[in-house]
DSSP file (Angstrom, degrees, kcal/mol; ACC not computed):
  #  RESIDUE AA STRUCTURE BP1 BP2  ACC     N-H-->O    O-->H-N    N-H-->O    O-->H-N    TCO  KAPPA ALPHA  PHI   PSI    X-CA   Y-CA   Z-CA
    1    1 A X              0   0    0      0, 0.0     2,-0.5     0, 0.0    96,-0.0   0.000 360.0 360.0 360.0 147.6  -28.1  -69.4   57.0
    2    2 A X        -     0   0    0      1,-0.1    97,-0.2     3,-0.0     3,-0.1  -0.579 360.0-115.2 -85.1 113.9  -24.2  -69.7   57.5
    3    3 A X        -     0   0    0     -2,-0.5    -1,-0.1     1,-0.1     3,-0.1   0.015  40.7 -83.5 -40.1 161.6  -22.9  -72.7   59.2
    4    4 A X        -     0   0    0      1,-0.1     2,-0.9    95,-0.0    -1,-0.1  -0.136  46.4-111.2 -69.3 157.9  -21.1  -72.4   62.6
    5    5 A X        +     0   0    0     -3,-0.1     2,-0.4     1,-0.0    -1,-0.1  -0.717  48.3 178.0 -87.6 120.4  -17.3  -71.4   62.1
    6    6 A X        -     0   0    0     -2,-0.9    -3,-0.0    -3,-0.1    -1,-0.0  -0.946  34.3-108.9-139.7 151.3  -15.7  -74.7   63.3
    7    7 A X        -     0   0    0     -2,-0.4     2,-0.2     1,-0.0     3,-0.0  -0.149  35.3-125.6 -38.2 146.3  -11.7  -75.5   63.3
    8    8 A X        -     0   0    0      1,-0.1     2,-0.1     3,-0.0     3,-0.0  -0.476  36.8-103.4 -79.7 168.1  -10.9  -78.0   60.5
    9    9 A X        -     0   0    0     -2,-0.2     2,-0.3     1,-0.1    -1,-0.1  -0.443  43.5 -93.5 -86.6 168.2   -9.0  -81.2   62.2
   10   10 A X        -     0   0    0     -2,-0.1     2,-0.2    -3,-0.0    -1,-0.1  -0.754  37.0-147.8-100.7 162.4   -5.5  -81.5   61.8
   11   11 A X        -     0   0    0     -2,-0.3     2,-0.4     7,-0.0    -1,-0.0  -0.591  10.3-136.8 -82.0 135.7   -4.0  -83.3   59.2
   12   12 A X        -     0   0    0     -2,-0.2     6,-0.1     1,-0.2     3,-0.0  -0.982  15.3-161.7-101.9 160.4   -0.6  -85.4   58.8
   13   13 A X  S    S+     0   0    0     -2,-0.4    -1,-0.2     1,-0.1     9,-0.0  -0.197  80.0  80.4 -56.8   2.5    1.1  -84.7   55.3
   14   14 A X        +     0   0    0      5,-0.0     2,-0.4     4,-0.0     3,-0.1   0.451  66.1  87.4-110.7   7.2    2.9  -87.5   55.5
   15   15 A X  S  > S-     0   0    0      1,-0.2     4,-1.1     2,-0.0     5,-0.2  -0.753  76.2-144.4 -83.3 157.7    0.2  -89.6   54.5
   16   16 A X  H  > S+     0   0    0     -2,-0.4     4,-3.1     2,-0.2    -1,-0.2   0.945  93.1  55.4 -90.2 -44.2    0.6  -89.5   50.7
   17   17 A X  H  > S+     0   0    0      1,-0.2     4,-2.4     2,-0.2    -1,-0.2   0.896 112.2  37.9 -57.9 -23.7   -3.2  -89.7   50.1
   18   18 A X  H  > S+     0   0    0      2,-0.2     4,-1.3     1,-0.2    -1,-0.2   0.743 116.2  60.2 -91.6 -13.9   -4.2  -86.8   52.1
   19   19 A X  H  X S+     0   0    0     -4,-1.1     4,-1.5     2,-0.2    -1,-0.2   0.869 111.7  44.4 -67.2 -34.6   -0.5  -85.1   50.5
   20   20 A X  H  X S+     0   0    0     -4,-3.1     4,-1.1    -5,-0.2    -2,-0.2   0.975 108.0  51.1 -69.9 -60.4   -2.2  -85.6   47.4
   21   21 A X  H  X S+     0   0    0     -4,-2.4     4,-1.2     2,-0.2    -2,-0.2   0.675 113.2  48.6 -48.4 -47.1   -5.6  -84.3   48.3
   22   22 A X  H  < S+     0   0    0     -4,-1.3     5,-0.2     2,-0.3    -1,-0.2   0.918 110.8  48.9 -78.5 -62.2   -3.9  -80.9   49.7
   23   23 A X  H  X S+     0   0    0     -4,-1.5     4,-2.3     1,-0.2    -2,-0.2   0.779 108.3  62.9 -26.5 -54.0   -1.8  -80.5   46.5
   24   24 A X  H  < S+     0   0    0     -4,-1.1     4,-0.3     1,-0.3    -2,-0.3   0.872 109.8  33.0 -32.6 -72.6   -5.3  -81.1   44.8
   25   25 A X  T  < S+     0   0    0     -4,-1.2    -1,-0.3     1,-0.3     4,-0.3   0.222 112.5  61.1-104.0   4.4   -7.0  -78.2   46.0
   26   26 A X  T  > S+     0   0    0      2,-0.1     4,-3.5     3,-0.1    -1,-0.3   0.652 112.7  43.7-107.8 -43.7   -3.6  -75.9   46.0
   27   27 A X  H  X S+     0   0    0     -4,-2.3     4,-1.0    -5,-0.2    -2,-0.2   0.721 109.6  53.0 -76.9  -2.1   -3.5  -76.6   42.0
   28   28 A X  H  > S+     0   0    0     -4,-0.3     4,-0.7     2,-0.1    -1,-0.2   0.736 111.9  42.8 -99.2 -46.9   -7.0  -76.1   41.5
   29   29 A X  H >> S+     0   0    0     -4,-0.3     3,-4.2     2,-0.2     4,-0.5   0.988 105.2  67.1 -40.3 -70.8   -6.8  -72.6   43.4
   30   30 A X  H >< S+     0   0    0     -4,-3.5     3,-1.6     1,-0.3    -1,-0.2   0.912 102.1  52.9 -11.2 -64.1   -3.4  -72.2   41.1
   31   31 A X  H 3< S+     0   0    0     -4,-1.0    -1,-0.3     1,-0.2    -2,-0.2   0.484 105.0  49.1 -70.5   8.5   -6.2  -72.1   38.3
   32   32 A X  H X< S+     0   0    0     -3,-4.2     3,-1.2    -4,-0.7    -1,-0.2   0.342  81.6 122.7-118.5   5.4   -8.2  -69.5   39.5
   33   33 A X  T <<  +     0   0    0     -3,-1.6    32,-0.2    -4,-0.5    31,-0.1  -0.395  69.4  25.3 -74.0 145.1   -5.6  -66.8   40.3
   34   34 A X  T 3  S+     0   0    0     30,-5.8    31,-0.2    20,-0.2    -1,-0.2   0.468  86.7 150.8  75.8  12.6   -5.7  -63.3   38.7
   35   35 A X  E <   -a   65   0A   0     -3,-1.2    31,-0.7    29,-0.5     2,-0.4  -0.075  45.8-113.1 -34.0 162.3   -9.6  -63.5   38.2
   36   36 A X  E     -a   66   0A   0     29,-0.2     2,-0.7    17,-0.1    31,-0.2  -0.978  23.7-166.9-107.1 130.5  -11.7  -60.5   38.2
   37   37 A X  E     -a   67   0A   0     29,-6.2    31,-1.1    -2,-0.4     2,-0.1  -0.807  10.1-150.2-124.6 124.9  -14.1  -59.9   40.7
   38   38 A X        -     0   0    0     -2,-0.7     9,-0.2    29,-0.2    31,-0.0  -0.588  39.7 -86.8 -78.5 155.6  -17.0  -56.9   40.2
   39   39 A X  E     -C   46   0B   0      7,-1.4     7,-2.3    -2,-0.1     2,-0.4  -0.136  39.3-150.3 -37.0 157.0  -18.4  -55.1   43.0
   40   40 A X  E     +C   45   0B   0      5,-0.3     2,-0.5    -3,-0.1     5,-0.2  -0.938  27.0 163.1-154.1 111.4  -21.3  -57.0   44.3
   41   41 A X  E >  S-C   44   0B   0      3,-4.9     3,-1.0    -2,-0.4    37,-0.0  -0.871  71.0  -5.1-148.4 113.1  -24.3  -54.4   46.0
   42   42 A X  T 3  S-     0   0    0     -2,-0.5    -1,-0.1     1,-0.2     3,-0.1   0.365 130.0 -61.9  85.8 -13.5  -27.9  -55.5   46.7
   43   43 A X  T 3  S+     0   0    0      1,-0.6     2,-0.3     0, 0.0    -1,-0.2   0.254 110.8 119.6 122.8 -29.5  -27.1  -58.6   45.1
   44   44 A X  E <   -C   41   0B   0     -3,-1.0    -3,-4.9    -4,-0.0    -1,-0.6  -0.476  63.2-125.5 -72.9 142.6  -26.3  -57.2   41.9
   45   45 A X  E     -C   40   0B   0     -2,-0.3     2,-0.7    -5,-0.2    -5,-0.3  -0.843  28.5-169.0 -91.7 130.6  -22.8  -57.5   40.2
   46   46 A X  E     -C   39   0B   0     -7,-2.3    -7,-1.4    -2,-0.4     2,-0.3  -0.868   5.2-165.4-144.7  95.9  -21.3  -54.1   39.3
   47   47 A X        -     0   0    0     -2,-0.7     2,-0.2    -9,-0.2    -9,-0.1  -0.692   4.6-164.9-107.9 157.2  -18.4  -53.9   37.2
   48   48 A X        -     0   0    0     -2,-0.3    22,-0.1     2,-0.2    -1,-0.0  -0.519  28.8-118.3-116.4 176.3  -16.4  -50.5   36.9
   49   49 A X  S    S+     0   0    0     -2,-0.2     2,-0.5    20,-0.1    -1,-0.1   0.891  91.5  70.0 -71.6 -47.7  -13.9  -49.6   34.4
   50   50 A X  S    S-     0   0    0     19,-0.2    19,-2.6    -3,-0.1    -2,-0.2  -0.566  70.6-148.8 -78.7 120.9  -11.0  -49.1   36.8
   51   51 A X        -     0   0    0     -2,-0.5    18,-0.3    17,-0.2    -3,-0.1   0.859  13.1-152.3 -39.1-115.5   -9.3  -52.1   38.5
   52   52 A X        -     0   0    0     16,-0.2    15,-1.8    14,-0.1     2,-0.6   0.665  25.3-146.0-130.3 137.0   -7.3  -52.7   42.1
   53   53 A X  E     -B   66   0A   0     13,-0.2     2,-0.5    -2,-0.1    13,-0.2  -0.838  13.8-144.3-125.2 124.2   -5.1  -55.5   41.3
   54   54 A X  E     -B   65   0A   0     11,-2.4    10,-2.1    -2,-0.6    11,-0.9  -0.887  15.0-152.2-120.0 133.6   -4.9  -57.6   44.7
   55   55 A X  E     -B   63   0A   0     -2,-0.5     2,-0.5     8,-0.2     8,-0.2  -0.065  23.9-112.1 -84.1-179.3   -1.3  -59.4   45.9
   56   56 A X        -     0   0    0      6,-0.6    -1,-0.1     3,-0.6     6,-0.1  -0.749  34.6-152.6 -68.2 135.3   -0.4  -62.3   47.8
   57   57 A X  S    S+     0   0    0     -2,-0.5     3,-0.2     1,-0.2    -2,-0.0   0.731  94.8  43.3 -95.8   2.6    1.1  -60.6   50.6
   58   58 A X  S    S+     0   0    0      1,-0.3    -1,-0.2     2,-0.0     2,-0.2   0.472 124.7  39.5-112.9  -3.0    3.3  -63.0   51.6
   59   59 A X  S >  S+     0   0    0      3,-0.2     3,-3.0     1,-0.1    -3,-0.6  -0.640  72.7 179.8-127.9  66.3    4.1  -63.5   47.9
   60   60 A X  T 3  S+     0   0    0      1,-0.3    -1,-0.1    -3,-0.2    -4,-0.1   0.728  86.3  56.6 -53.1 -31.8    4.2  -59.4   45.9
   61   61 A X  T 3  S+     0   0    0     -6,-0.1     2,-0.7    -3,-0.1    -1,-0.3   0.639  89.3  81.0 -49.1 -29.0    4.9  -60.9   43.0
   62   62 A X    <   -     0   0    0     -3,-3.0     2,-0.7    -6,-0.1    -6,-0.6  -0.601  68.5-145.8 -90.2 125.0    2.0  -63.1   42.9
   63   63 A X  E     - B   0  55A   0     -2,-0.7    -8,-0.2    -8,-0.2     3,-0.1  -0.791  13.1-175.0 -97.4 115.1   -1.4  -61.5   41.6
   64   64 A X  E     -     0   0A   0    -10,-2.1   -30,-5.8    -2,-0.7   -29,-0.5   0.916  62.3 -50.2 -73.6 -78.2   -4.5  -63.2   43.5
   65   65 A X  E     -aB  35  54A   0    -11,-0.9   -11,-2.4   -31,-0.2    -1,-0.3  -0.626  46.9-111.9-143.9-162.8   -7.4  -61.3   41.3
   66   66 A X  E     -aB  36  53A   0    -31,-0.7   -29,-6.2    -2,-0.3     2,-0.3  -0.974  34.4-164.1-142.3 129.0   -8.2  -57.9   40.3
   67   67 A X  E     -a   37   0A   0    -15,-1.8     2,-0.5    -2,-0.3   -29,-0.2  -0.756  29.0 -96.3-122.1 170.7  -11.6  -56.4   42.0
   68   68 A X        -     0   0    0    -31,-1.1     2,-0.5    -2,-0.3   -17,-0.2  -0.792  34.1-127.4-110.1 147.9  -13.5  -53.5   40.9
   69   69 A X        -     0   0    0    -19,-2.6   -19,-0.2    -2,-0.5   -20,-0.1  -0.706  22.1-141.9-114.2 129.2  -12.9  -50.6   42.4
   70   70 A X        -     0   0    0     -2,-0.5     2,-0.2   -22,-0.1   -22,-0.0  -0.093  12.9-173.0 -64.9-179.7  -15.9  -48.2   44.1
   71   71 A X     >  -     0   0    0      0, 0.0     4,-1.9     0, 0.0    -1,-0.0  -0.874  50.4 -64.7-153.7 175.5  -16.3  -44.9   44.2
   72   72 A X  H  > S+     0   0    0     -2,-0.2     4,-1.4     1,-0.2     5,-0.2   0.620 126.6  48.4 -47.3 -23.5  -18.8  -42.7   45.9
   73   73 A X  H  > S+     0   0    0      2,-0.2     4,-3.6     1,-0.2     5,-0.3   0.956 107.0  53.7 -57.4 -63.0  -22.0  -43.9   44.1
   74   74 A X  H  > S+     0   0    0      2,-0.2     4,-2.5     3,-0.1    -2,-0.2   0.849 109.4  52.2 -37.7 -51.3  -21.2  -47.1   44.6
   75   75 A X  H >< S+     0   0    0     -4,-1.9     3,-3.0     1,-0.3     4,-0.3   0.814 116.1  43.6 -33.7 -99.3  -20.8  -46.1   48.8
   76   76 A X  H >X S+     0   0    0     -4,-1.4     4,-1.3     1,-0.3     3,-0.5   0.559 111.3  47.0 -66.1 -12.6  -24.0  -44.7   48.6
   77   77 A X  H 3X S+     0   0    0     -4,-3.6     4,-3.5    -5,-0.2    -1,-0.3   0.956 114.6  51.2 -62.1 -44.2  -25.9  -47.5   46.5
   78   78 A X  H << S+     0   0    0     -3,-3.0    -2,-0.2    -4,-2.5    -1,-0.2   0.298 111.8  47.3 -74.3  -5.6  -24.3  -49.9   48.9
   79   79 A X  H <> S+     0   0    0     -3,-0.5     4,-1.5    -4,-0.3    -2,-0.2   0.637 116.5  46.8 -98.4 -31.9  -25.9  -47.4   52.0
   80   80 A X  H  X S+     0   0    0     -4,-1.3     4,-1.7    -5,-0.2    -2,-0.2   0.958 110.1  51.9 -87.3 -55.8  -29.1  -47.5   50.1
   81   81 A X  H  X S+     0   0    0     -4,-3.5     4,-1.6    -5,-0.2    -1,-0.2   0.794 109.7  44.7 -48.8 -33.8  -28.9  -51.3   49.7
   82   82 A X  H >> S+     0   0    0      1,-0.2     4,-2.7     2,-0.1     3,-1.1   0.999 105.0  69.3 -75.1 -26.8  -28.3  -52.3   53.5
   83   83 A X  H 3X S+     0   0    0     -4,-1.5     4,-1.0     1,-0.3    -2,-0.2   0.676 104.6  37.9 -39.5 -62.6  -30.9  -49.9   54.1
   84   84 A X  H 3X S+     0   0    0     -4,-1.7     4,-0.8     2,-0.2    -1,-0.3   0.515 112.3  51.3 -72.5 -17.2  -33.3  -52.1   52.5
   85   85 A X  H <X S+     0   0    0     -4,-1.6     4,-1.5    -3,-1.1    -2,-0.3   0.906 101.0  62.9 -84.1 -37.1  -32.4  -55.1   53.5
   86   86 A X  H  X S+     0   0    0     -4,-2.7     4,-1.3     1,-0.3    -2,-0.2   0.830  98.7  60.6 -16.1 -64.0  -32.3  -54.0   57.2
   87   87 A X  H >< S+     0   0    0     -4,-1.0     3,-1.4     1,-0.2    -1,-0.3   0.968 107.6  43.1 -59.1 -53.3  -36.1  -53.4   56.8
   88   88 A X  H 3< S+     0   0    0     -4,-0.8    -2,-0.2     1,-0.2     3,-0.2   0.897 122.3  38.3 -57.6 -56.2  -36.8  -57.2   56.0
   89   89 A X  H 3< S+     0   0    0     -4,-1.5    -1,-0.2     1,-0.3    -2,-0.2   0.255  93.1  80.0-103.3  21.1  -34.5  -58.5   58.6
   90   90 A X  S << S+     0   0    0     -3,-1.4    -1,-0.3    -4,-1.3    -2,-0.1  -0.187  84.2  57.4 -98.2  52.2  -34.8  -56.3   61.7
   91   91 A X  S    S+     0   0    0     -3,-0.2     2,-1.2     2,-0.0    -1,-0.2  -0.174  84.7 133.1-132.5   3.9  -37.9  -57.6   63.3
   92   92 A X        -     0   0    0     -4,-0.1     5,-0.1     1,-0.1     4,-0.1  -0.336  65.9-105.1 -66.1  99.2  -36.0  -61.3   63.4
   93   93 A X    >>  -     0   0    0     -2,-1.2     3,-2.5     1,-0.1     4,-0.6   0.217  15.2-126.4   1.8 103.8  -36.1  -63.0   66.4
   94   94 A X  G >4 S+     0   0    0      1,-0.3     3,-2.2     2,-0.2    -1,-0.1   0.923 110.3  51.5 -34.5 -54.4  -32.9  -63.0   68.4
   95   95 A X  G 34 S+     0   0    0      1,-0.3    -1,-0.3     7,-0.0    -2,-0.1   0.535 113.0  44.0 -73.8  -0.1  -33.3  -67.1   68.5
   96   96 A X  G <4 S+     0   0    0     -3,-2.5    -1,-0.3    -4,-0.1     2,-0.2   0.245  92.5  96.6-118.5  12.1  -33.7  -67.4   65.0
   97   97 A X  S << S-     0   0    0     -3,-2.2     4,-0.1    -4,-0.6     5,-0.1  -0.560  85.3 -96.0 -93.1 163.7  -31.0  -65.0   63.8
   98   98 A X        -     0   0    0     -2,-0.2     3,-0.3     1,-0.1    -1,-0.1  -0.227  45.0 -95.3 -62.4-170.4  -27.9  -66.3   62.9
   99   99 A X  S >  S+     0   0    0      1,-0.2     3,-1.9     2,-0.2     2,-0.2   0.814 117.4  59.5 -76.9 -67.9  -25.0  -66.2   65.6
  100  100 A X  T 3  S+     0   0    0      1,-0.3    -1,-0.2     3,-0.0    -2,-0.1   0.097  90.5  65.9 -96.4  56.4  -23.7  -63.3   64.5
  101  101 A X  T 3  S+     0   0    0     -3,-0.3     2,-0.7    -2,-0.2    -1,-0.3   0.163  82.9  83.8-109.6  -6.3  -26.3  -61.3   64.8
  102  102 A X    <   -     0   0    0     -3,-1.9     2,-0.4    -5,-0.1    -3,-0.0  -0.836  67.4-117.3-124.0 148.6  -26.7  -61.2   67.9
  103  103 A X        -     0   0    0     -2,-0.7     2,-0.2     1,-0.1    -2,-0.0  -0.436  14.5-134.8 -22.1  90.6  -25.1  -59.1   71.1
  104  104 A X        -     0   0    0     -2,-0.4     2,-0.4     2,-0.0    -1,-0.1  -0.667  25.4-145.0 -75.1 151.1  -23.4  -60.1   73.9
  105  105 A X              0   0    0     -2,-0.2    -1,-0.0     1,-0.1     0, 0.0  -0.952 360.0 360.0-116.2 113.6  -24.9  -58.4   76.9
  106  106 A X              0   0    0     -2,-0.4    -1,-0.1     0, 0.0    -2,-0.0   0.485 360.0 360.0-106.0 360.0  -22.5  -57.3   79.8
């Protein structure tokens, strides 16, 4: 089950360790740019020939990854797949489904 969304605290940057720590995790990201990411349906990973090459947006230049790009099977595999998961998890208790699962009721 997915933890609750909570705010991170804020931070100062001007402490060196936690400047360091921030840096850390920006250069380890650095190494994971312009990956390839497959479709992912039912659980299975599903990679196509054809590409979609995904930007920074605040950056065009900068290539985040490359994902595999559906097409209408894929839709309907991915229709076919909630389809079946739906059966396991619709008789779940309101109080024991996650948070966002559930309604607000006006």
């Amino acid at each position: 089950m997915p933890t609750p969304f909570v705010n991170e605290p804020f931070e100062n940057f001007d402490d060196p360790a936690i400047a360091a720590r921030m840096q850390h995790a920006i250069d380890v990201v650095r190494t994971q740019l312009g990956g390839e990411y497959p479709l992912v349906i039912g659980g299975k990973k599903i990679k196509t020939d054809e590409m979609i090459e995904s930007v920074d947006p605040s950056n065009p230049d900068q290539v985040v990854g490359f994902v595999a790009e559906g097409h209408r099977e894929h839709a309907e595999q991915a229709m076919q797949a909630a389809l079946k998961a739906f059966e396991s998890w619709r008789k779940v208790r309101r109080k024991t489904a996650p948070p966002f699962c559930s309604r607000r009721r006006t």
